[in-house]
N, CA, C and O atoms as a DFTB+ gen file, in Angstrom:
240 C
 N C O
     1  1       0.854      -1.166       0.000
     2  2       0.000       0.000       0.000
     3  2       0.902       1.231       0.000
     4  3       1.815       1.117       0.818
     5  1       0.907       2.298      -0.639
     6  2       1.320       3.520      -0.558
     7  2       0.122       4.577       0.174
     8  3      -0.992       5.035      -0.080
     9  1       1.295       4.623       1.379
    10  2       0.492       5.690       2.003
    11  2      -0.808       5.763       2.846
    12  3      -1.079       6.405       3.861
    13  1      -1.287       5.180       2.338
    14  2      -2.395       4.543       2.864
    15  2      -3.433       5.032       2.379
    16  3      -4.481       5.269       2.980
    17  1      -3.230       5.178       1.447
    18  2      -4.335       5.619       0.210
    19  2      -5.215       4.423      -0.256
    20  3      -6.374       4.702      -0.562
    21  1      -4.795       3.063      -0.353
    22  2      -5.308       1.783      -0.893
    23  2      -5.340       2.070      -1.975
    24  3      -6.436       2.142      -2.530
    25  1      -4.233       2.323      -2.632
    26  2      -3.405       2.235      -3.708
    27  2      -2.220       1.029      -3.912
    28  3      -1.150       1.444      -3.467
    29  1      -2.138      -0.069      -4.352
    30  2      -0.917      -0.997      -4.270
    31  2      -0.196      -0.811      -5.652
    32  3      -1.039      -0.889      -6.545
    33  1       0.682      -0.660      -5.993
    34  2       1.829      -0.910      -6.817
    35  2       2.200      -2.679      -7.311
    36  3       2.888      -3.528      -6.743
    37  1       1.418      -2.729      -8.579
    38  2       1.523      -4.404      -8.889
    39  2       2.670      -4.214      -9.944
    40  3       3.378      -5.217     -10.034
    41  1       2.964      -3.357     -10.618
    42  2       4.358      -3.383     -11.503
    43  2       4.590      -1.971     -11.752
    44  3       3.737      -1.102     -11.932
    45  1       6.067      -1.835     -11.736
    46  2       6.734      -0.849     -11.448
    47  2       7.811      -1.523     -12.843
    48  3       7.982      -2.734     -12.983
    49  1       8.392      -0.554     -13.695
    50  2      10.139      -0.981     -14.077
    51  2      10.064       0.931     -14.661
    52  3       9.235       1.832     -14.523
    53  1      11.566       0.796     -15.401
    54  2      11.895       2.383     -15.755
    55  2      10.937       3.298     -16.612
    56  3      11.160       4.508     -16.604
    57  1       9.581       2.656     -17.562
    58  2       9.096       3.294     -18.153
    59  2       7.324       2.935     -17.947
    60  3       6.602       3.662     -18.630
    61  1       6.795       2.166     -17.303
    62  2       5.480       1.508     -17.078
    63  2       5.086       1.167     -15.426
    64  3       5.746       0.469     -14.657
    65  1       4.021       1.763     -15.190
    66  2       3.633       1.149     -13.880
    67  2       2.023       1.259     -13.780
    68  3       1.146       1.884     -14.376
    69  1       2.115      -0.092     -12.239
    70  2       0.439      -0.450     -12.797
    71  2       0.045      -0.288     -11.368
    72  3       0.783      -0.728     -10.487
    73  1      -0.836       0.187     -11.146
    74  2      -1.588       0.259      -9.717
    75  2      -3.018      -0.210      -9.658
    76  3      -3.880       0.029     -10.503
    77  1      -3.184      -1.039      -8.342
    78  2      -4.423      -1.353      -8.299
    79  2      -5.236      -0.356      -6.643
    80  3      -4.925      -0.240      -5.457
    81  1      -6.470       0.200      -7.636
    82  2      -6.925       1.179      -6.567
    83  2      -8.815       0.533      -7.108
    84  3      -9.237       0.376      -8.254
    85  1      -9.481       0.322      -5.902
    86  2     -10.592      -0.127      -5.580
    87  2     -11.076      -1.297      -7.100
    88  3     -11.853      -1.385      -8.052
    89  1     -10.087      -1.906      -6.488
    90  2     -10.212      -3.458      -7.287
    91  2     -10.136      -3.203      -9.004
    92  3     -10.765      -4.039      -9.652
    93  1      -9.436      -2.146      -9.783
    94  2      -9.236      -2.309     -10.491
    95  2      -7.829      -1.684     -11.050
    96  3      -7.225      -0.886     -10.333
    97  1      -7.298      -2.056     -12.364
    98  2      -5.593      -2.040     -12.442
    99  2      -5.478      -1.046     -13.566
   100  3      -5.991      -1.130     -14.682
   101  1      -4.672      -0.039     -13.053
   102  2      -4.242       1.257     -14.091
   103  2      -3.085       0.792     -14.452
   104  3      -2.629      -0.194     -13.874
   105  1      -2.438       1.376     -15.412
   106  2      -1.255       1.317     -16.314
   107  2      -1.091       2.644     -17.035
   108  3      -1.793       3.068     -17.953
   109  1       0.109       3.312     -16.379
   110  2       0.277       4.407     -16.807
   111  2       1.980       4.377     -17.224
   112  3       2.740       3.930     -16.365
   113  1       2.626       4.905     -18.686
   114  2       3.678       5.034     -19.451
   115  2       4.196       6.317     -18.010
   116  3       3.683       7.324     -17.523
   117  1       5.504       5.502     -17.781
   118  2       5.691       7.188     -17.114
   119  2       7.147       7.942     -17.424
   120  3       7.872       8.661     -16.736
   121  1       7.243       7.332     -19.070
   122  2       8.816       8.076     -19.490
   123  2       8.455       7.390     -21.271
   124  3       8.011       6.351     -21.759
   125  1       8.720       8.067     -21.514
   126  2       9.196       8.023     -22.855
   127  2       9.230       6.054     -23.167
   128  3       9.560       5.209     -22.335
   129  1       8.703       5.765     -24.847
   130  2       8.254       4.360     -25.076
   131  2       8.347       3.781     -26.322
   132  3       7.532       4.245     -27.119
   133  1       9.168       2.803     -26.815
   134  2       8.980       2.099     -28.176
   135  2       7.551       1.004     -28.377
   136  3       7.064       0.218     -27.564
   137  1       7.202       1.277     -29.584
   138  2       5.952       0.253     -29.983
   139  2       6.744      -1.441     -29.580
   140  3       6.102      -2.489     -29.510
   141  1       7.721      -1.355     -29.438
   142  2       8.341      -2.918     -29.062
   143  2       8.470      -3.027     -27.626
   144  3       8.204      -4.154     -27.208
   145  1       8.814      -2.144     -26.721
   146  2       9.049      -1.528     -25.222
   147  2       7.565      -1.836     -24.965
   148  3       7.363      -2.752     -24.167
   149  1       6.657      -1.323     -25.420
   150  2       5.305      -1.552     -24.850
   151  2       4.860      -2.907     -25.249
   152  3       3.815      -3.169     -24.653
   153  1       5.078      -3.454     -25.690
   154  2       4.553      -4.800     -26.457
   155  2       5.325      -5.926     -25.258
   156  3       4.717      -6.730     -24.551
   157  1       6.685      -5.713     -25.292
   158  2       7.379      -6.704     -24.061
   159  2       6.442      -6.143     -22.524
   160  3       5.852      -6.982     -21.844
   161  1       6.435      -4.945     -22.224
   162  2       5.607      -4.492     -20.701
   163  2       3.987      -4.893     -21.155
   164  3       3.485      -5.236     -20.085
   165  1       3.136      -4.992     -22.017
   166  2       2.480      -5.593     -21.786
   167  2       1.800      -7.244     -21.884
   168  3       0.659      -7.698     -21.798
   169  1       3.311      -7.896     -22.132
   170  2       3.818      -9.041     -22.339
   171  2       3.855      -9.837     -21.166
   172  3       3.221     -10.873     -20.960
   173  1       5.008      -9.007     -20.085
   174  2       4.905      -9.216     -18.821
   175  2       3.809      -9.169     -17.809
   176  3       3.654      -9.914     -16.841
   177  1       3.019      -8.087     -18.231
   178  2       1.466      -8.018     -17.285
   179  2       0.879      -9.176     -17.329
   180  3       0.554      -9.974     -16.449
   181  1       0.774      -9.171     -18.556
   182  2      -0.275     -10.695     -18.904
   183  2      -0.012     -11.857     -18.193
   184  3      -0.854     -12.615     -17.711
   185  1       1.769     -12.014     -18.130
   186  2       1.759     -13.164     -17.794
   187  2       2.102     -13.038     -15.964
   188  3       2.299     -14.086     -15.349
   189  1       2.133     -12.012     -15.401
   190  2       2.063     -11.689     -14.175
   191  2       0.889     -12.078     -13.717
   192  3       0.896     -12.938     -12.836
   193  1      -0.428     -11.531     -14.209
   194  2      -1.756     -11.782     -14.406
   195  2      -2.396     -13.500     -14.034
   196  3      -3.094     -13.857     -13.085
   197  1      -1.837     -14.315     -15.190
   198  2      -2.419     -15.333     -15.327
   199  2      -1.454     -16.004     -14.524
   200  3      -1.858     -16.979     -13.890
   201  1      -0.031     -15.613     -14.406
   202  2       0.748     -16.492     -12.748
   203  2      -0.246     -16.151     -11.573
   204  3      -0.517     -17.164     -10.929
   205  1      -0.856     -15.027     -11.120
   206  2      -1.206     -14.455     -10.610
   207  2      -2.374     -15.675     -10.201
   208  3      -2.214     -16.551      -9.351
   209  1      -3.687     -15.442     -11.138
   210  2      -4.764     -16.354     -11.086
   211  2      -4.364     -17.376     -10.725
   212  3      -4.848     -17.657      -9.629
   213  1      -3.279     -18.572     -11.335
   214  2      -3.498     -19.718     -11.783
   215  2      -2.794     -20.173     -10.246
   216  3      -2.427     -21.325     -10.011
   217  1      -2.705     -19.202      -9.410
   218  2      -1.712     -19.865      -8.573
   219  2      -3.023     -19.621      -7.373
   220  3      -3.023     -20.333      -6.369
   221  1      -4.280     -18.407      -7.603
   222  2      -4.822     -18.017      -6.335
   223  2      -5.797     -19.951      -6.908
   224  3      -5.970     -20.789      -6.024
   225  1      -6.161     -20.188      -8.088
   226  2      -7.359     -20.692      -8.159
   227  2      -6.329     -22.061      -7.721
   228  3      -7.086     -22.812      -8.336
   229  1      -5.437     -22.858      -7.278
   230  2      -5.261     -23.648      -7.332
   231  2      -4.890     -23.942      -5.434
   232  3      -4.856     -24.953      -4.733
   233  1      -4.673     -22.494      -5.183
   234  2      -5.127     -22.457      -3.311
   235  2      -6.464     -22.336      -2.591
   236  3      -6.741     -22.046      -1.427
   237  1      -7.261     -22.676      -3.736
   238  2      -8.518     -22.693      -3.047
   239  2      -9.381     -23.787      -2.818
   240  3     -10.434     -23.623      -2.201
């Protein structure tokens, strides 16, 4: 949590970051970006995402 806003920080790197604020996930460019740069960062979400799921649905 930052701050205590209930704001969490789910990905962060030098040019992309994603926050989740009342159950849903922003993605904001926050520097300068290649059409290939964005294609790998939203490469990684995805599969952050579905690690993400595949690991809550298999603890339940």
């Amino acid at each position: 949590m930052v701050n205590g806003t209930g704001i969490y920080n789910l990905y962060v790197d030098r040019q992309f970051a994603e926050n989740k604020f009342l159950g849903h996930v922003f993605g904001f460019p926050i520097a300068p970006f290649t059409k290939q740069e964005f294609e790998n960062y939203a490469n990684k979400s995805i599969q952050m995402k579905k690690n993400f799921f595949y690991r809550s649905k298999c603890h339940i």
